[in-house]
ROVO-402403 format. One record per residue (C-alpha): residue number from 1; residue in three letters; z, y, x. Coordinates in nm, 3 decimals. Each point is the difference from the previous one (the first is absolute). Last residue first. Example, Ala and Ser with C-alpha at 12.3 -4.5 7.8 and 13.67 -1.06 7.14 Angstrom:
<i 2 aa SER up 0.714 north -0.106 east 1.367> .
<i 1 aa ALA up 0.066 north -0.344 east -0.137> .
***
This chain:
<i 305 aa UNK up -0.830 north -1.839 east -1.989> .
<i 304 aa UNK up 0.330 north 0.036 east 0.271> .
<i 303 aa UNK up 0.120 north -0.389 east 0.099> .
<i 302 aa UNK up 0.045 north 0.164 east 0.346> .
<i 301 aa UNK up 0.285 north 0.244 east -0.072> .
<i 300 aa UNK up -0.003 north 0.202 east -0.400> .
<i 299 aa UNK up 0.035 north 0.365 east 0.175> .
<i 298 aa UNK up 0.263 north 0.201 east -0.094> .
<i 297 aa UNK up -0.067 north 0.354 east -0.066> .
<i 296 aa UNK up 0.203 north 0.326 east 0.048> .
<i 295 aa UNK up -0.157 north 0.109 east 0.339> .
<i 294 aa UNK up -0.365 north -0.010 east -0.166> .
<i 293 aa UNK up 0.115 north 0.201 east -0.309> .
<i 292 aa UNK up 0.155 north 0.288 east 0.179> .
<i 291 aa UNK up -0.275 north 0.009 east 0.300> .
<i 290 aa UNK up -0.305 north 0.054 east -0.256> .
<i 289 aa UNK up 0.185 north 0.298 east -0.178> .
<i 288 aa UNK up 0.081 north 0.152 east 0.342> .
<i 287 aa UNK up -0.310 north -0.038 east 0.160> .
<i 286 aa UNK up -0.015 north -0.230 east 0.291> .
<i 285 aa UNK up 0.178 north 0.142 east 0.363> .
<i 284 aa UNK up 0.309 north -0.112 east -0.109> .
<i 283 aa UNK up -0.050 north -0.368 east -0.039> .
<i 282 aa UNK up 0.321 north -0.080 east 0.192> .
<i 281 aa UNK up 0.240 north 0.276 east 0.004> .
<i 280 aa UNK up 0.271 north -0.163 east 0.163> .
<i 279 aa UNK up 0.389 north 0.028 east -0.092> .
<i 278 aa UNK up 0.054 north -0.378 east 0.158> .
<i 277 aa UNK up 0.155 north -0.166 east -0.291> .
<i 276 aa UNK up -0.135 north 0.245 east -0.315> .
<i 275 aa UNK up -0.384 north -0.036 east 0.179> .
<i 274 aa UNK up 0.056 north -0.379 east -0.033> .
<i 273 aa UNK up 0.139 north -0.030 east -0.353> .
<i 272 aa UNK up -0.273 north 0.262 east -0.096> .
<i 271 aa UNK up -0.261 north -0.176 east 0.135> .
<i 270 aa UNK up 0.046 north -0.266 east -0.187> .
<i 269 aa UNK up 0.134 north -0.391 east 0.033> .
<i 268 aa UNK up -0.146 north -0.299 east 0.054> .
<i 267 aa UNK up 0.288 north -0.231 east 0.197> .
<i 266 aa UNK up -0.095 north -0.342 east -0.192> .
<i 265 aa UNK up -0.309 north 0.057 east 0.090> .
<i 264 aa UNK up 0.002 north -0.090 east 0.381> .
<i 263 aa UNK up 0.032 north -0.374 east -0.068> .
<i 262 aa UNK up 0.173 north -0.053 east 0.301> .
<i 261 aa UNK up 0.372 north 0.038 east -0.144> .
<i 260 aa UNK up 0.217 north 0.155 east 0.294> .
<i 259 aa UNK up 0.243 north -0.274 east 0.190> .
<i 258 aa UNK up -0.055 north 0.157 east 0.320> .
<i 257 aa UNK up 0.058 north 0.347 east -0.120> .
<i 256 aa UNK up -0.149 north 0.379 east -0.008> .
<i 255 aa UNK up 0.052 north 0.028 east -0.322> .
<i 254 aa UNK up -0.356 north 0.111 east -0.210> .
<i 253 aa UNK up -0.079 north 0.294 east -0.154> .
<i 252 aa UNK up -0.401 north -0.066 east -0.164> .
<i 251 aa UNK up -0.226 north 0.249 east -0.126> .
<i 250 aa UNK up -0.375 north -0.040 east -0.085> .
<i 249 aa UNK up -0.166 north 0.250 east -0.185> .
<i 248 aa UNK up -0.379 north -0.090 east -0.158> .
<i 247 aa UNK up -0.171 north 0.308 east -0.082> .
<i 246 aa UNK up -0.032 north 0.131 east -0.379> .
<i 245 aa UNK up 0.171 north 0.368 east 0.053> .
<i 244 aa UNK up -0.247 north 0.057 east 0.171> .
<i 243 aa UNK up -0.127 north -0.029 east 0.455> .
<i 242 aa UNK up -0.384 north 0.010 east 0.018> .
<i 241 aa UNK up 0.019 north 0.356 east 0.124> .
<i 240 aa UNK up 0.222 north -0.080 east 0.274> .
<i 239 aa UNK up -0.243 north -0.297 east 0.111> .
<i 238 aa UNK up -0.311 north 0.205 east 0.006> .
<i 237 aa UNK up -0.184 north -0.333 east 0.102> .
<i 236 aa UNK up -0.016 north -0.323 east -0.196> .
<i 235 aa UNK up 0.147 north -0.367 east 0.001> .
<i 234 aa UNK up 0.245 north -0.055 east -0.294> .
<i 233 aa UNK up 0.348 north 0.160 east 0.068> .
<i 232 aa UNK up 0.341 north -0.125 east 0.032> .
<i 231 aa UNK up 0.308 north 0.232 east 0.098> .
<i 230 aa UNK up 0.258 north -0.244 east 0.152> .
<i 229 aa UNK up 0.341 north 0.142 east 0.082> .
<i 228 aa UNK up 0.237 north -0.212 east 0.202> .
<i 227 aa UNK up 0.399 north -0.058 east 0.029> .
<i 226 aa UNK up 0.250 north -0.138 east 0.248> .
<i 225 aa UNK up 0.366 north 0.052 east -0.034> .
<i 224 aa UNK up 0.304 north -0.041 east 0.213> .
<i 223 aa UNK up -0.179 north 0.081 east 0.317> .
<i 222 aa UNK up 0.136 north -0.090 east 0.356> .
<i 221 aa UNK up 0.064 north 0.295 east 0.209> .
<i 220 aa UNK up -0.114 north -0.022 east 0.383> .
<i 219 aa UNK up 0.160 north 0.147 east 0.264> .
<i 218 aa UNK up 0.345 north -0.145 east -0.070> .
<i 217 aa UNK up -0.008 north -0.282 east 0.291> .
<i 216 aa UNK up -0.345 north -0.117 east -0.051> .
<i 215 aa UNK up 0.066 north -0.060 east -0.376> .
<i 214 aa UNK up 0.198 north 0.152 east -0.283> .
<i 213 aa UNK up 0.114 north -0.030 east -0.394> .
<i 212 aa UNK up 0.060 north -0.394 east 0.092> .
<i 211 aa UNK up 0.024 north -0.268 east -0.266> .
<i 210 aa UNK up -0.075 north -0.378 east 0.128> .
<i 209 aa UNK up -0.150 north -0.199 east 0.272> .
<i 208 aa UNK up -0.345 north -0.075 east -0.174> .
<i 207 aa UNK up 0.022 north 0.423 east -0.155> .
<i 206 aa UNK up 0.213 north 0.151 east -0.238> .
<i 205 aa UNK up -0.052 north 0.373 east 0.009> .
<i 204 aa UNK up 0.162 north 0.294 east -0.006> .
<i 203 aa UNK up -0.013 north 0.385 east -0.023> .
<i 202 aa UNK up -0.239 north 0.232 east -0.250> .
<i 201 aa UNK up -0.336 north 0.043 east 0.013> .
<i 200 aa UNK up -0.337 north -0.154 east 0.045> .
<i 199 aa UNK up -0.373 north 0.077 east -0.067> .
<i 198 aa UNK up -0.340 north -0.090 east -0.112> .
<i 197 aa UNK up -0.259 north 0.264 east -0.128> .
<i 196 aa UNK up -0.350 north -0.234 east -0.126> .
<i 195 aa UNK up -0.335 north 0.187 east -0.067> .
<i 194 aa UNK up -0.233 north -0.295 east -0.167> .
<i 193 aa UNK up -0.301 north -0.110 east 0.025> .
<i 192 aa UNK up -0.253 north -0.203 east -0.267> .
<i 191 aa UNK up -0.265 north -0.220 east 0.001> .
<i 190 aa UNK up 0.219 north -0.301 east -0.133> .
<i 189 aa UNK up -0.054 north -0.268 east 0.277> .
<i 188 aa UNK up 0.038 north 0.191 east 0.365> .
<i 187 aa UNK up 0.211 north 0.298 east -0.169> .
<i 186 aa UNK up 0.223 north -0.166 east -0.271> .
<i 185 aa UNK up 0.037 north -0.302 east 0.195> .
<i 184 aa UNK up 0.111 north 0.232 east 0.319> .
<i 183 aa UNK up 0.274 north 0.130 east -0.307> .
<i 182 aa UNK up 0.123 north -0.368 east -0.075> .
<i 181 aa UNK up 0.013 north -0.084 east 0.360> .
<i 180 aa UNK up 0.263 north 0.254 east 0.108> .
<i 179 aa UNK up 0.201 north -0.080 east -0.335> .
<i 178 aa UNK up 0.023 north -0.358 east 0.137> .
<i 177 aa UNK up 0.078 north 0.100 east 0.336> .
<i 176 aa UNK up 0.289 north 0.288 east -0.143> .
<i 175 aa UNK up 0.177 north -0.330 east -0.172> .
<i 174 aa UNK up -0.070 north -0.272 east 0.250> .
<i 173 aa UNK up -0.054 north 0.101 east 0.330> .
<i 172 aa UNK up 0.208 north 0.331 east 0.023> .
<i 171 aa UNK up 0.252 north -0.093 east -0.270> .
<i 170 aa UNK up 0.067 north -0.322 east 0.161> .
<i 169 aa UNK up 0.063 north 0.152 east 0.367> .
<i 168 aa UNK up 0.212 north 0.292 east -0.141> .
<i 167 aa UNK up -0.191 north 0.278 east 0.128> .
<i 166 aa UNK up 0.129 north 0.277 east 0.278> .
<i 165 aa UNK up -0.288 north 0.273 east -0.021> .
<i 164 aa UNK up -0.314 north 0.043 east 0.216> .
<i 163 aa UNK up -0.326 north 0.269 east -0.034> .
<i 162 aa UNK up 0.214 north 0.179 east 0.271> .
<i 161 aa UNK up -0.014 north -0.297 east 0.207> .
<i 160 aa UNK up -0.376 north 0.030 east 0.034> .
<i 159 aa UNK up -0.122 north -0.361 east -0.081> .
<i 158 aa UNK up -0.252 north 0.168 east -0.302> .
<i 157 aa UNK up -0.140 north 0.161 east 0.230> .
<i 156 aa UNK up -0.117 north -0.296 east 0.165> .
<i 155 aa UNK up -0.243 north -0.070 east -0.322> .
<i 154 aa UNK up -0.179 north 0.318 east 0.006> .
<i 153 aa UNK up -0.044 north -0.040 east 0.376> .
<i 152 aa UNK up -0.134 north -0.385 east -0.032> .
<i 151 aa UNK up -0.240 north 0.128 east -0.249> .
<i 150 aa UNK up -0.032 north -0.058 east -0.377> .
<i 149 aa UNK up 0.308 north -0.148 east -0.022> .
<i 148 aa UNK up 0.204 north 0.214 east -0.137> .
<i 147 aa UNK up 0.172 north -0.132 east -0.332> .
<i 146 aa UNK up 0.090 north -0.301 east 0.156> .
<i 145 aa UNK up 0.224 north 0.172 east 0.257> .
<i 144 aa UNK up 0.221 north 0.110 east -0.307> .
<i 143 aa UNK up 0.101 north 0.354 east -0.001> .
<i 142 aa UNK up 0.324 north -0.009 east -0.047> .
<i 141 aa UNK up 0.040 north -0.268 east 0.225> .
<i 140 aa UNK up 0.322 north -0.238 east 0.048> .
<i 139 aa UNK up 0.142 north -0.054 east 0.315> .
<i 138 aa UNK up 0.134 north -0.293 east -0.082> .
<i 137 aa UNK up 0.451 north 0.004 east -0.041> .
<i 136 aa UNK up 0.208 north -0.245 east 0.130> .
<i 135 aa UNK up 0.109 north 0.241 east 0.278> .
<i 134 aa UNK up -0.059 north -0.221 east 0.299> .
<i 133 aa UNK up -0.253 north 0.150 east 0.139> .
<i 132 aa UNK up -0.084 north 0.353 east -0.224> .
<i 131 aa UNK up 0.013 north 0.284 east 0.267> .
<i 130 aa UNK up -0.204 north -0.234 east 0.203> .
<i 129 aa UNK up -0.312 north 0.168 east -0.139> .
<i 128 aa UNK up 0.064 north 0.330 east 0.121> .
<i 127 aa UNK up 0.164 north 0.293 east -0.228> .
<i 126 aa UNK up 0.000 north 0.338 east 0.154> .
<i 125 aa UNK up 0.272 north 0.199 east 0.077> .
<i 124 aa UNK up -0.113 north 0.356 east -0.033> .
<i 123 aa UNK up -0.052 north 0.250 east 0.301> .
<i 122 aa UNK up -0.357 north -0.033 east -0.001> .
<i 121 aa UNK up -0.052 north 0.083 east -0.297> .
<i 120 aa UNK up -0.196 north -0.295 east -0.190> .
<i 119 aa UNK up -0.366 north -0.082 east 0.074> .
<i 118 aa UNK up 0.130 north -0.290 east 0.217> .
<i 117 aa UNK up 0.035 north -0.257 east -0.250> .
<i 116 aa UNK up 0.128 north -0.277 east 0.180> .
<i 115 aa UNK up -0.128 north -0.313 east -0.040> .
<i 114 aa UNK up -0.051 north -0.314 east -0.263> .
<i 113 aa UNK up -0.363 north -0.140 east 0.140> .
<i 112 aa UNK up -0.030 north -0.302 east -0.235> .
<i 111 aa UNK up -0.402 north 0.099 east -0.008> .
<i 110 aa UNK up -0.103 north -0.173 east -0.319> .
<i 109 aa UNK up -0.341 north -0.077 east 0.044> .
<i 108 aa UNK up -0.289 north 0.208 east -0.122> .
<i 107 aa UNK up -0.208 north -0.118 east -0.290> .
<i 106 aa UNK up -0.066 north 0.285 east -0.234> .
<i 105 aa UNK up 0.231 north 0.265 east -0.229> .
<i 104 aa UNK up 0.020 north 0.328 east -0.006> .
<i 103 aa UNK up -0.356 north 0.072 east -0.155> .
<i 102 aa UNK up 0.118 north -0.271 east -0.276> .
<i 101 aa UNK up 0.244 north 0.269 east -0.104> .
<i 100 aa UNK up 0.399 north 0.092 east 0.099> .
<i 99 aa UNK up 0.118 north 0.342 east 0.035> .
<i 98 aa UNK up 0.339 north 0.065 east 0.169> .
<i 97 aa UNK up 0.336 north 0.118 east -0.081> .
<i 96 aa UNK up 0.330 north -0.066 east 0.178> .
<i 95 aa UNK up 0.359 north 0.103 east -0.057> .
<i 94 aa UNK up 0.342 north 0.089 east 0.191> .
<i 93 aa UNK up -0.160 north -0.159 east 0.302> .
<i 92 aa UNK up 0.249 north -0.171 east 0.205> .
<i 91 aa UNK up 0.283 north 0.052 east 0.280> .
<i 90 aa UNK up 0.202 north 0.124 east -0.199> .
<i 89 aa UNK up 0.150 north 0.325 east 0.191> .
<i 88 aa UNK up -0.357 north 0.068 east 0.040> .
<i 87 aa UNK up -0.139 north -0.024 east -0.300> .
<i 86 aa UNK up -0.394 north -0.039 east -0.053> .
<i 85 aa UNK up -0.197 north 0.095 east -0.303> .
<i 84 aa UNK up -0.352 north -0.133 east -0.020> .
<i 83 aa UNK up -0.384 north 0.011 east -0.015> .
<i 82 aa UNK up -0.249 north -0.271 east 0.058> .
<i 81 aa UNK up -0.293 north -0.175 east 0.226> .
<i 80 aa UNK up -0.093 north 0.342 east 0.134> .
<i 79 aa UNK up 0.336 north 0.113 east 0.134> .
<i 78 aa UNK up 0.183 north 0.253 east -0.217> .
<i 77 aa UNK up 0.362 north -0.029 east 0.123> .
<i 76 aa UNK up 0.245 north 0.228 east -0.185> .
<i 75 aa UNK up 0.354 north 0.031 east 0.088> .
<i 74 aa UNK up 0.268 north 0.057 east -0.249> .
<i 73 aa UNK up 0.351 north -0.115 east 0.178> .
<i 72 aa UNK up -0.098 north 0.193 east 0.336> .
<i 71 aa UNK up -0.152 north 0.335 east -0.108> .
<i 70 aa UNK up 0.011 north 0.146 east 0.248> .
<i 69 aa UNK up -0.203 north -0.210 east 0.175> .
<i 68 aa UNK up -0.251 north 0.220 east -0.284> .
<i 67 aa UNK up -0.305 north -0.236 east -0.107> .
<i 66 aa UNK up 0.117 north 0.038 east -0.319> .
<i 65 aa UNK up 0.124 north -0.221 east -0.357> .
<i 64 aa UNK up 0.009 north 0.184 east -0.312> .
<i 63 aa UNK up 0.169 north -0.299 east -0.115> .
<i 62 aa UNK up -0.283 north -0.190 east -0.218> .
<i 61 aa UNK up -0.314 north 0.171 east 0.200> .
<i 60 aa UNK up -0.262 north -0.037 east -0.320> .
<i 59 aa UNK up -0.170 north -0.246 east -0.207> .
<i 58 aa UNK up -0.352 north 0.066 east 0.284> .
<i 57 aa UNK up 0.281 north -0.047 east 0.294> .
<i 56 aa UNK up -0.211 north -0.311 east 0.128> .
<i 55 aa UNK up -0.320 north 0.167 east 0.015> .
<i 54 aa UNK up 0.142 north 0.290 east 0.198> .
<i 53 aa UNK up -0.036 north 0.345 east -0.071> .
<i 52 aa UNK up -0.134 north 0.169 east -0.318> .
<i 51 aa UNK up 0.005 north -0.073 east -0.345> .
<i 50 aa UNK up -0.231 north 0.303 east -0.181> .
<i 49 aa UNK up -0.138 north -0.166 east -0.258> .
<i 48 aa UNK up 0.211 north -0.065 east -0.224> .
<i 47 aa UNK up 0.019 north 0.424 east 0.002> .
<i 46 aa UNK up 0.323 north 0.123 east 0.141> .
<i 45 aa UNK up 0.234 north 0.125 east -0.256> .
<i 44 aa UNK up 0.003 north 0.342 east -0.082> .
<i 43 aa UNK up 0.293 north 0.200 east 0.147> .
<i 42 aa UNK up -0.202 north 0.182 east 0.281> .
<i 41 aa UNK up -0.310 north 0.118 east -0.215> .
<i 40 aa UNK up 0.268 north 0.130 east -0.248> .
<i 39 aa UNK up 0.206 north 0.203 east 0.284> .
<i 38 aa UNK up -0.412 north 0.115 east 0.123> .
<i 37 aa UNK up -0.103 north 0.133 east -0.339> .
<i 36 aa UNK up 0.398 north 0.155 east -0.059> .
<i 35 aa UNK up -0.046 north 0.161 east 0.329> .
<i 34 aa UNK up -0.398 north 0.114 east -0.080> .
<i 33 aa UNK up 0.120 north 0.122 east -0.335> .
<i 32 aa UNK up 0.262 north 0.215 east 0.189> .
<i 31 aa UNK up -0.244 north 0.104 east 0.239> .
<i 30 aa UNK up -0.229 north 0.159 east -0.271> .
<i 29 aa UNK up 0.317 north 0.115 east -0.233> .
<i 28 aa UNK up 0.115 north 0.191 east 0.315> .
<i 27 aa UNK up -0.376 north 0.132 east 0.070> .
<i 26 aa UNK up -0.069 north 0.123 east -0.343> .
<i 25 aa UNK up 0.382 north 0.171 east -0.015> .
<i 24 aa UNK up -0.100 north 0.181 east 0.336> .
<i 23 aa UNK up -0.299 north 0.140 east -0.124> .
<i 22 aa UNK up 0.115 north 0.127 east -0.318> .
<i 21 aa UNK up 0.248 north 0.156 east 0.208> .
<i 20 aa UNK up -0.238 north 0.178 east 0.244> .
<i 19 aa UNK up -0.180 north 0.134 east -0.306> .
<i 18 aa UNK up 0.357 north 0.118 east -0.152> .
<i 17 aa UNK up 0.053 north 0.181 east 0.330> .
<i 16 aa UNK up -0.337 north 0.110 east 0.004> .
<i 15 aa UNK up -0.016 north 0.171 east -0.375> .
<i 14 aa UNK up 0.348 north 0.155 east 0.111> .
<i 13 aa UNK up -0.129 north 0.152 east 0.281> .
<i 12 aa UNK up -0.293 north 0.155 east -0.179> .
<i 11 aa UNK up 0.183 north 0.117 east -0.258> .
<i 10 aa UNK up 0.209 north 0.202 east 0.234> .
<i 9 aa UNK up -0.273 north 0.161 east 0.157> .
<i 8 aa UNK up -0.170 north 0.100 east -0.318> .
<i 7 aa UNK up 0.323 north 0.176 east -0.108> .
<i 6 aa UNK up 0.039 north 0.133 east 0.308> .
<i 5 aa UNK up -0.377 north 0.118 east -0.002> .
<i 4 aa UNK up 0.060 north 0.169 east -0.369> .
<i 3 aa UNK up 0.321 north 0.190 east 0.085> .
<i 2 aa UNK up -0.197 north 0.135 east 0.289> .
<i 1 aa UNK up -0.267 north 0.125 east -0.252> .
***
C-alpha cells in the first residue's frame, strides 16, 4: 500500500513539472511572437501617409540636421516660412527647404530688412548685414523674398541672415532670378506648387571684384557650388501621397560665378549628382522605389511638353 502512495506521489510530481513546462513553452513562443510582431511593426516603412513635422521638411531633413548647439556645423532652424541647415564655422545655411503655393503668396512689399538672426546660440557669431559691404558678393536668398509675400512677416523672414549665402552678383540676379520666376510661374499661372531644397557647398567664388573663398574677415565661407531641387505638383492636398514615380524633378548645380550662363538650364542635372556632392539624403522620407527613380531623372528645363 505504501509502495502504491509513493508511486502515486511521484507521478503526480512529474505530471506537474511537465504541466508547468507546457506552460512555460506556451508563454515563451507567446512573447516571442509578440517580439518578432513588434521588430516587424518597427521595420515597416511608414505609411505615405504618415509625414509628420514641418511643411517644409515634407521630402525629408537632408543632413539629419538638429536643434542641438551642439551640433554646430548641422543646425536645424524650423521657422514657419521654411526649414534649414545652418553652419556655424560657415557662416551659412548648409541647405534650405520650404513649401511654396498660391496660399504663400499675396501682395506684401519686399521688406529689405537683412538682420541678424537672433534665434542662434547665443554664443555663436552671427552674421549682420554689413558682413557683406564691400565683398562683391549680394546677399543672395535661399529662400527667395518673392516666394513669401503673403504677409510682411512671411516676407521679412526671408531677410534673416541665416536664410543668406555669398552670391556672385550675376548669378544671383540673372541665372538663380530667372529660375526663381520660372517656378512662381508654375504656381501663380500653372495651378501647381512645388517643394524646392536649395543649397551650397564647397569653397570659392568669383564675385564683381574677383575670386575669394572668404568674406567678413574669414567668418564667412564663400560657396563653390550652388544647386536646387524642385519637386512640382499640380494643386491638391495630401501632398506626400500625391508624390510617384511620374512627378516633375528639377535639379540644377550651378558655379557660383559672375560670368555664370543665365539661362538656368544649361546646369539641369539629377539628384543623384547633387546628393553624390554634398552626401545628402534628399528625398528620403518618400518610398524607396519612388525616391530611386525621381533622384535619377533629368528634367527637360522650361521648353518641357
Amino acid at each position: 500500500m505504501k509502495y502504491k502512495i509513493l508511486v502515486l506521489i511521484i507521478f503526480a510530481a512529474f505530471l506537474g513539472f511537465f504541466l508547468m513546462l507546457a506552460t512555460c513553452v506556451r508563454r515563451t513562443d507567446t512573447n516571442t511572437g509578440r517580439e518578432e510582431e513588434n521588430r516587424a511593426t518597427m521595420q515597416k516603412p511608414a505609411a505615405r501617409t504618415a509625414f509628420t513635422g514641418s511643411e517644409h521638411l515634407l521630402l525629408g531633413n537632408p543632413s539629419n540636421a538638429t536643434p542641438d548647439e551642439n551640433n554646430f556645423n548641422n543646425y536645424l532652424l524650423d521657422k514657419p516660412q521654411f526649414a534649414l541647415s545652418y553652419s556655424r564655422d560657415r557662416g551659412t545655411p548648409n541647405w534650405v527647404s520650404w513649401h511654396v503655393s498660391r496660399t504663400w503668396l499675396g501682395d506684401a512689399p519686399r521688406q529689405d530688412n537683412f538682420r541678424t538672426d537672433t534665434s542662434l546660440p547665443s554664443d555663436w557669431y552671427k552674421v549682420n548685414t554689413y558682413a557683406y559691404s564691400g565683398s562683391g558678393f549680394d546677399r543672395g536668398h535661399n529662400c527667395p523674398s518673392a516666394d513669401r509675400s503673403k504677409t510682411p512677416e512671411d516676407n521679412a523672414a526671408t531677410f534673416l541672415m541665416t536664410n543668406i549665402i555669398p552670391q556672385a552678383p550675376t548669378h544671383n540676379r540673372e541665372t538663380w532670378g530667372n529660375m526663381e520666376e520660372y517656378i512662381r510661374t508654375l504656381v501663380e499661372q500653372g495651378g501647381q506648387e512645388c517643394y524646392i531644397i536649395m543649397g551650397s557647398y564647397g569653397t570659392g567664388g568669383t564675385g564683381s571684384s574677383g575670386f575669394k573663398e572668404t568674406i567678413a574677415g574669414g567668418k564667412i565661407t564663400v560657396p563653390a557650388q550652388i544647386w536646387k531641387v524642385v519637386v512640382v505638383l499640380p494643386e491638391g492636398d495630401d501632398d506626400g501621397n500625391r508624390i510617384n514615380q511620374d512627378t516633375r524633378v528639377i535639379a540644377v548645380n550651378t558655379p557660383n560665378t559672375n560670368n555664370a550662363n543665365p539661362d538656368w538650364s544649361t546646369y539641369l542635372t539629377t539628384v543623384d549628382v547633387i546628393e553624390a556632392a554634398t552626401s545628402y539624403d534628399l528625398l528620403s522620407d518618400l518610398p524607396d522605389e519612388i525616391e530611386q527613380v525621381l533622384e535619377a531623372k533629368v528634367d527637360a528645363g522650361p521648353d518641357r511638353r
